[in-house]
Steps between C-alpha positions, in 0.01 A plus 500: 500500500835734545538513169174580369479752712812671425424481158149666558667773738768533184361469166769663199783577736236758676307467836150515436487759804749730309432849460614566145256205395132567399213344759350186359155654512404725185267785469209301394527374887463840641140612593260654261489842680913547492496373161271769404675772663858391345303517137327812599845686579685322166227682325538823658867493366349538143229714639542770748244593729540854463413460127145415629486861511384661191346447134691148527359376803250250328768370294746409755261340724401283158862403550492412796180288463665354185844428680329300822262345236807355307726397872210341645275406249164662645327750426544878715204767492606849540352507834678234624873615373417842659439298827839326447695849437336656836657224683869684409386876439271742586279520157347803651796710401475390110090616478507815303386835632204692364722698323687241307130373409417799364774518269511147425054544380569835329411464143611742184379479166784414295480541154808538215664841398330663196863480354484115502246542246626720243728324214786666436554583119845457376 
């Protein structure tokens, strides 16, 4: 029994308690809830909270929806990534003032120069 157990305690010239070598356990084992979190903050490397501020708020939380979607193969509302971001910040800081809804709702006719019209004659 010596020996079998000195080969489990040693396996590739390496204790199996050894620092520099990776736990036998993989993420998969971890539970659901820290698995979500570690895919929620991989995603905010690609997507900053602080661009939830703004005319591209709706697209980065599509990203972020998209990005769990992919790492954990279900599918995220926008309700519930929102829950999952208040966790780490204080979304109340990234809701936009009445001013900055005004500006972003203010609408303008737009319509061409008259000069884009007019053919120039060579």
């Amino acid at each position: 029994m010596e020996g079998g157990r000195e080969k489990e305690e040693e396996q590739d010239g390496v204790s199996v308690h050894s620092p520099c070598k990776a736990p036998p356990s993989s993420a998969s084992s971890l539970p659901k809830e820290v698995e979500l979190e570690l895919r929620l903050l991989e995603a905010l490397e690609i997507y900053p909270p602080v661009k939830l501020r703004g005319v591209h708020r709706h697209f980065v939380l599509y990203g972020l929806m998209e990005f769990l979607r992919k790492s954990l193969d279900r599918h995220f509302s926008p309700d519930e990534v929102l829950q999952l971001l208040d966790r780490f910040y204080n979304l109340e800081v990234l809701k936009p003032d009445d001013e900055e809804i005004d500006i972003l709702n203010h609408e303008e006719d737009f319509c061409l120069p008259q000069s884009y019209f007019v053919k120039e004659e060579p």
